[in-house]
C-alpha positions as CSV (number, residue, x, y, z in Angstrom):
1,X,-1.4,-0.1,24.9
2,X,-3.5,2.1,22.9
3,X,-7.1,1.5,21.3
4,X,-7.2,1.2,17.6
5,X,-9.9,3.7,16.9
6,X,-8.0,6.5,19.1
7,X,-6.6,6.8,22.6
8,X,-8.1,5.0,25.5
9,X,-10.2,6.6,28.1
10,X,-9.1,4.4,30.6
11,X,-12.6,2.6,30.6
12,X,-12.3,-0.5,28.3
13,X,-9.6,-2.8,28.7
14,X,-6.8,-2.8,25.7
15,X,-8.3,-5.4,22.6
16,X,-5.3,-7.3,23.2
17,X,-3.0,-7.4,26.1
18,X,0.5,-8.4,25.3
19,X,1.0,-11.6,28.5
20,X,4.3,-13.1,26.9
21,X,7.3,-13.6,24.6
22,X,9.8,-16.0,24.1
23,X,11.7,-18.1,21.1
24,X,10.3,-20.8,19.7
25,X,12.1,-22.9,17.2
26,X,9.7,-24.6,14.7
27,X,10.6,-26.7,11.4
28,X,10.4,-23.4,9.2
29,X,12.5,-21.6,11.6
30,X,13.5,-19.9,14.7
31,X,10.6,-17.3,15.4
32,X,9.5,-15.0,18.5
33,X,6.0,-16.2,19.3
34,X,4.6,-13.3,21.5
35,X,1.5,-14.4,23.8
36,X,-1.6,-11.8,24.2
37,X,-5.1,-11.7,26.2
38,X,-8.1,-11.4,24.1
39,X,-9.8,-8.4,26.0
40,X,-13.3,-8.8,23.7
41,X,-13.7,-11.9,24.3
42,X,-12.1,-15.3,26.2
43,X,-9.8,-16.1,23.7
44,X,-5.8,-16.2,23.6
45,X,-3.6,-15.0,20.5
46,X,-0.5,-15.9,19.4
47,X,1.6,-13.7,17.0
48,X,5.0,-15.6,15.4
49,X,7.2,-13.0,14.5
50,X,10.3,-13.3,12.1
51,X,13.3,-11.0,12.2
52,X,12.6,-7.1,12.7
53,X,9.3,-6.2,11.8
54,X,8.8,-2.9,12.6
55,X,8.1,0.2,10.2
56,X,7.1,-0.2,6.9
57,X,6.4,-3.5,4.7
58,X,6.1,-6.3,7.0
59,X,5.0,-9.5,5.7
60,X,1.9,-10.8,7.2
61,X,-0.3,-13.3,7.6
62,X,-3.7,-13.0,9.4
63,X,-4.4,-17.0,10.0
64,X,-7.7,-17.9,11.3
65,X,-7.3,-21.4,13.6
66,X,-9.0,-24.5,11.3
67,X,-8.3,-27.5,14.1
68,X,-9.3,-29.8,11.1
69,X,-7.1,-28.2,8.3
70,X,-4.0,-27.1,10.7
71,X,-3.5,-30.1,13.1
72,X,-5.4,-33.2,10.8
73,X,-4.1,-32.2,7.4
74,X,-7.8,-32.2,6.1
75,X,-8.1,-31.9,2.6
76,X,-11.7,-30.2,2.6
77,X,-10.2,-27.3,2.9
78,X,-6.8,-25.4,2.3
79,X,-5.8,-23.8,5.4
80,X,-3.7,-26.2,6.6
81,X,-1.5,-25.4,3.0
82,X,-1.8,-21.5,3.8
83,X,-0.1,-22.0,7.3
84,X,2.6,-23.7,6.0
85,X,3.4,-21.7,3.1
86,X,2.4,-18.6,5.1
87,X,5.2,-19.6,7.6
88,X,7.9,-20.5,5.0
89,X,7.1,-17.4,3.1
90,X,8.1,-15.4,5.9
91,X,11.5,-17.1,7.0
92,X,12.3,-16.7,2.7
93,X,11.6,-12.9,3.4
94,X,13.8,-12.7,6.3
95,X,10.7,-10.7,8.4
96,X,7.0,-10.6,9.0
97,X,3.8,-12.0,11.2
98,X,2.0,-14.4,11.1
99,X,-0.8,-13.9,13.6
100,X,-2.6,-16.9,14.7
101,X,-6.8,-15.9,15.0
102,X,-8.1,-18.4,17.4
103,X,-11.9,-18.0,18.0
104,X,-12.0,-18.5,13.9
105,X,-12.7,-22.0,13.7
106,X,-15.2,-22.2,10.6
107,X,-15.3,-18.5,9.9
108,X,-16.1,-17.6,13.7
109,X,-18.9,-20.2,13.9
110,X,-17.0,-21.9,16.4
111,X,-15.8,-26.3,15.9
112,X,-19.0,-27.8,16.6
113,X,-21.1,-25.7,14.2
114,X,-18.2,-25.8,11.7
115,X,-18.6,-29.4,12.0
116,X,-22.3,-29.4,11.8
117,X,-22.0,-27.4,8.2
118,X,-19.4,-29.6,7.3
119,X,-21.9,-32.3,7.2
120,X,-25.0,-30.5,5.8
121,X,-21.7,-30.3,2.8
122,X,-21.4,-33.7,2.7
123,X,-25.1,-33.1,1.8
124,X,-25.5,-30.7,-1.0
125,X,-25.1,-27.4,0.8
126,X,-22.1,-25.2,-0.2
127,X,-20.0,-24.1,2.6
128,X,-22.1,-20.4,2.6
129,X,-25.2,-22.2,2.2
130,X,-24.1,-24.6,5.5
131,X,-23.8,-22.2,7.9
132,X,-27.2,-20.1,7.1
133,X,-29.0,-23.0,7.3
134,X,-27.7,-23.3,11.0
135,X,-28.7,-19.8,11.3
136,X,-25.2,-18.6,11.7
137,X,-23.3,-15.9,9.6
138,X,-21.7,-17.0,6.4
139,X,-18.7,-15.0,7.6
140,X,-18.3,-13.9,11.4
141,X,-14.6,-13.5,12.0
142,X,-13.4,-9.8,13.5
143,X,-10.2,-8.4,12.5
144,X,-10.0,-5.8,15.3
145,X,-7.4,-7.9,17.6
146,X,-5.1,-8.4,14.4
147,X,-4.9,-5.3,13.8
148,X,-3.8,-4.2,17.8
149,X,-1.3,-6.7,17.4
150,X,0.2,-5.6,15.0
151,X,-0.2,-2.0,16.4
152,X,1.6,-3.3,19.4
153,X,4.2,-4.7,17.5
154,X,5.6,-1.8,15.8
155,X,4.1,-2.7,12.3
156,X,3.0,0.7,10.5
157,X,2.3,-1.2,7.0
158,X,1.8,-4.7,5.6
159,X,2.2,-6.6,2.7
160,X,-0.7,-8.7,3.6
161,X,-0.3,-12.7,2.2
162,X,-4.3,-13.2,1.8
163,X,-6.7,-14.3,-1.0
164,X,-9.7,-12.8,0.3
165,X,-9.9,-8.7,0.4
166,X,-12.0,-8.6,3.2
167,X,-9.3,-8.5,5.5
168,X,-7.4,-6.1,3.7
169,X,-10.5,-3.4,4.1
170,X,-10.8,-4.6,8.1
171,X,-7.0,-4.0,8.7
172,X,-7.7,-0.7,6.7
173,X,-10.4,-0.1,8.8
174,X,-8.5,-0.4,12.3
175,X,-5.9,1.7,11.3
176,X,-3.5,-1.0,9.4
177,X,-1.9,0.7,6.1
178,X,-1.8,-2.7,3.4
179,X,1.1,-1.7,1.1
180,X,0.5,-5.3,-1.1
181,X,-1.5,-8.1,-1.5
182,X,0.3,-11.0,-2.0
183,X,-1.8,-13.9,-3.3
184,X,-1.2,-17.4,-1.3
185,X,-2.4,-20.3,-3.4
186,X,-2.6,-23.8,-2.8
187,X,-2.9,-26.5,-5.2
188,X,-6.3,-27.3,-5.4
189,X,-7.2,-31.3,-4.0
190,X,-10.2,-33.3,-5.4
191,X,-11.8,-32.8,-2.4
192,X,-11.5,-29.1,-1.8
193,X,-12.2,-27.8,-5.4
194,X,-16.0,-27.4,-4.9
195,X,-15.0,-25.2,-1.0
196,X,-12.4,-23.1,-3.3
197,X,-14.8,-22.5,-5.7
198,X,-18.1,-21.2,-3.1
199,X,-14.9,-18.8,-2.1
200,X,-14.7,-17.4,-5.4
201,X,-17.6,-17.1,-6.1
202,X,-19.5,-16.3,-2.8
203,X,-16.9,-15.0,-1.0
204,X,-15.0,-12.8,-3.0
205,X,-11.4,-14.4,-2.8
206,X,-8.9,-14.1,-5.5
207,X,-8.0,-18.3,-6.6
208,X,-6.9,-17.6,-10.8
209,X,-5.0,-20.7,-10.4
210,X,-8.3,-22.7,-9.3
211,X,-9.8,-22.2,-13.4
212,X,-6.7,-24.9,-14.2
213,X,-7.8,-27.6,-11.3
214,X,-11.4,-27.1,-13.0
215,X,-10.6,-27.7,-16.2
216,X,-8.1,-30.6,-15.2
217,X,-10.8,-32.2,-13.4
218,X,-13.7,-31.9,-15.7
219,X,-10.8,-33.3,-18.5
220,X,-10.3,-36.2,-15.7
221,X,-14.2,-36.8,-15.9
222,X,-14.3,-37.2,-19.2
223,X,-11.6,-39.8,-19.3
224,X,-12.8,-41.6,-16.7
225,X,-16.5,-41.4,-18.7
226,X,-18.2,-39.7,-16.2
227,X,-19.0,-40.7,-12.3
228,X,-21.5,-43.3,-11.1
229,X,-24.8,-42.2,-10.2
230,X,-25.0,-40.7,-6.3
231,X,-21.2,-40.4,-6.0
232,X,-19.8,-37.2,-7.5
233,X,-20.9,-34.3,-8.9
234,X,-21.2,-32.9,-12.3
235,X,-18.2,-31.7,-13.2
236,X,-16.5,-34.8,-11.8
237,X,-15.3,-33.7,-8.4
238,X,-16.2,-35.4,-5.2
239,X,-19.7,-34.3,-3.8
240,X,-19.3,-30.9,-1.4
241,X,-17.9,-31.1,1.6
């Protein structure tokens, strides 16, 4: 298996090692969920694979693993939304990827610290703000693995299903050719709006459809004549998260 940024020397072991494959039927569809060996780090990835996905304009989704979001259904956030429309999205298409990113939990931070910033949210702190104030990086997810999947694969371009345009450039930059951003929105929950909006505005993500939950909520607000003292914020949505 080659190395992304040119041919190995034989020195380094592959970014990702391809261990397995086999079909595995899920509720959105028969896919081929290949198995690979992390080799920067102790972590296993898992690529679901729909239909014939090699050459040129593969769907694909680069999901990074959110135990809370994907397995509890938590509402703070929306990744547990984007996996499920990621997934259906690719069995409408007929082909594409959806490569699961474990050693993402919280942006790279890991479950505990995620957990920790989760509750400095629950204090004030926006979700940027959270995971400084650990000293962690607001953002410390690596894209290099993705992109030697899909190397492996056969994938030569994407039509990438992502929000945020940091991973477009780090696919770019490991030798990925994105063809298409296609957006992947979720209806905003009362709980999440104040988490979607620290990604717009902090992160950089595309959300157009989040200025509608915003102004739905501040009109909720107003009907509602405002929240008690100590138990929401301005605007009317729940305190951060």
């Amino acid at each position: 298996m080659r190395e992304i940024d040119g041919a190995s020397d034989g020195s380094r072991p592959p970014v990702a090692e391809r261990v397995v494959d086999l079909r595995l039927a899920t509720a959105y569809g028969d896919f081929l969920a290949v198995g690979y060996r992390d080799g920067n780090g102790t972590d296993e990835q898992m690529a679901l694979v729909y239909g014939d996905v090699t050459g040129e304009g593969a769907l694909v989704r680069l999901h990074s693993e959110c135990l809370t979001g994907d397995s509890f259904g938590s509402r703070h956030c929306d990744c547990g939304g984007q996996l499920s429309a990621g997934l259906s999205a690719i069995v409408r298409e007929g082909r594409g990827v959806l490569v699961y990113l474990r050693g993402h939990e919280g942006r790279g931070i890991g479950l505990l610290a995620k957990l920790q910033a989760m509750k400095l949210q629950a204090d004030g702190l926006d979700t940027v703000e959270a995971n400084l104030a650990l000293g962690l990086p607001a953002d410390a997810r690596d894209y290099q693995v993705a992109a030697e999947i899909l190397h492996d694969l056969g994938v030569r371009s994407v039509r990438l299903m992502s929000n945020n345009p940091l991973k477009r450039e780090a696919l770019q930059r490991h030798g990925v050719k994105v063809t298409e951003e296609v957006p992947l929105l979720i209806t905003p929950q009362e709980e999440n709006i104040f988490y979607l909006r620290t990604k717009r505005e902090r992160l950089g993500h595309h959300l157009p459809h989040l200025e509608d939950a915003e102004t739905d909520a501040r009109a909720g607000a107003e009907t509602d004549g405002g929240t008690d003292a100590g138990t929401g914020s301005a605007d009317g949505t729940e305190p951060p998260r």
